[in-house]
Steps between C-alpha positions, in 0.01 A plus 500: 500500500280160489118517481410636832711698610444909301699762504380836649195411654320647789269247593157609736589448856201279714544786782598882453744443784626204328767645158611170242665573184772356289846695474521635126803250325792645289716213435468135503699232408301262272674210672441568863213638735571780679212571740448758810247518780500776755248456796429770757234377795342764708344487836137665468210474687386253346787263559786447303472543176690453124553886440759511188535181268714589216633224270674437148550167374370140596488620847232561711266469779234179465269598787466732833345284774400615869457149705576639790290786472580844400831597655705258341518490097617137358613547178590252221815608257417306151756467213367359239789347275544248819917526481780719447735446205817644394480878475198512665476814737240548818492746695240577800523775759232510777391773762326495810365830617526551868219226670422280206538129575554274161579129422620426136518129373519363123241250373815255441857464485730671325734356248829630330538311174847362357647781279774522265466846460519847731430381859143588645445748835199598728570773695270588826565811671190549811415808672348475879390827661436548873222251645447292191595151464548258189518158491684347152416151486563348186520101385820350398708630220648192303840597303541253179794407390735744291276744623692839584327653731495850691312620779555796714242588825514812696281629754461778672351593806376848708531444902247318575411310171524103509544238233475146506622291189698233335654297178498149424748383235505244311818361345324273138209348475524237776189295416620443154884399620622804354798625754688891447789442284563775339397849500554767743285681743590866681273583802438845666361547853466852666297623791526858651356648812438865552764541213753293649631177341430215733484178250713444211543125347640422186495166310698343195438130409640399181387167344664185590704663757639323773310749729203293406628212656750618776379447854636894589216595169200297437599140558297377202180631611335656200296763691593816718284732623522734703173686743614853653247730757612848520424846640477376849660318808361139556482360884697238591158299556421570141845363391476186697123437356695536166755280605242234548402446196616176390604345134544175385802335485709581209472832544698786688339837645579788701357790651699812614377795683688835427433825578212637301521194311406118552662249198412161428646224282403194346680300288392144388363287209126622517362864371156399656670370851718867500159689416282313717798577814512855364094520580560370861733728576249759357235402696707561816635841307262632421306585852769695580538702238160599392314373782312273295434106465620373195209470246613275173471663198228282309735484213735207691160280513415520133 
């Protein structure tokens, strides 16, 4: 393990309510991180609040912030390395106790680096119990080129849970010219509802495919993203409001209301223009869901 990180540590909590440790670590490879973070959020009386943090590895939580006030924790997920390589493993599971309310964000994208090696995976699996709602808002992830990339969501919620989130990819490192030419990517999407599967989207892009160009795939757009709402019906007056929300041209969206479930697409040549249509949509979202106004998590101004 790198300076920083130690093995079987118990660190002092700030609160008694509040437990943060690291997991104890048995094997590592030498040429890959391998890093964990559990986080369990609790409904108290005085607000929502971090209960559990457990972590192992570059992996972590940079700050708890309340700018909305007590009820709703804003929390900032910080891994330190700054990409994923080949081998690399993540892995973060989250729980919301019945009535906690939580937004997560990252300080900055994430980036899977060019690999010749194993391929890299992050896998996210999210817990939602009755009356509790999370919102998982993080910035773009940008795949390099050659990079091999796995990622696998799933998310589960009780009756009467909600979730609002979504995933910007990507496809090289546009500003520098770089376009996806090789490589491969393998992309898991779950969500269950009281138990029952109601969401399940899988995605394989390979490098230089001719999916990357072909008007039925991604017509030469290097970023898709997708934005879905779940846990609850959405009105048709909702729907429309979403529907309003208008892009440049250049750029293709959709919204579709299902039951339980609203999805929305994006796919275009801009991370920022996908993200900033994403936080529209939110903004209309998010009233409905959790019946409050969207407040901007101070990170996006810094």
């Amino acid at each position: 393990m790198p300076a920083g990180y130690p093995n079987d540590i118990v660190l002092p909590a700030p609160h008694p309510s509040i437990i943060e440790a690291t997991f104890a670590q048995t094997s590592i490879a030498k040429a890959a991180w391998l890093a964990r973070l559990q986080l369990e959020y609790a409904k108290t009386p005085r607000g929502t609040q971090l209960r559990r943090k457990l972590h192992a590895g570059p992996l972590t939580v940079q700050k708890a912030l309340f700018p909305e006030g007590p009820d709703v924790c804003h929390t900032l997920i910080l891994h330190p390395p700054g990409g994923i390589a080949g081998s690399d493993e993540l892995a973060i599971d989250i729980t919301l106790d019945a009535g906690a309310q939580t937004l997560i964000t990252m300080p900055g994208a994430t980036k899977w680096y060019r690999t010749d090696s194993a391929p890299a995976s992050q896998r996210l699996q999210i817990d939602i119990a009755a009356g509790a709602t999370l919102e998982w808002l993080p910035p773009e992830t940008i795949v390099f080129d050659r990079a091999a990339v796995r990622m696998d969501t799933s998310i589960d919620l009780a009756a009467g849970g909600q979730y609002i989130g979504w995933e910007i990819l990507c496809l090289g490192r546009t500003a520098a010219g770089e376009t996806y030419d090789a490589g491969d990517i393998r992309q898991s999407t779950q969500i269950s509802i009281a138990g029952e599967l109601r969401w399940s989207e899988r995605c394989r892009l390979d490098g230089g495919s001719r999916l990357l160009a072909s008007a039925a795939g991604l017509g030469g757009a290097p970023v898709s993203a997708i934005m879905l709402a779940a846990g609850k019906p959405v009105t048709p007056e909702v729907v429309a409001q979403c529907r309003s929300v208008m892009l440049d041209s250049g750029a293709r969206a959709g919204v579709t209301a299902l039951p339980d479930i609203l999805v929305a697409r994006y796919i275009g040549h801009s991370s920022e223009q996908a993200k900033n249509y994403f936080i529209e949509l939110w903004r209309v979202l998010r009233p409905h869901f959790s019946g409050r106004a969207a407040v901007t998590p101070r990170i996006w101004t810094t």
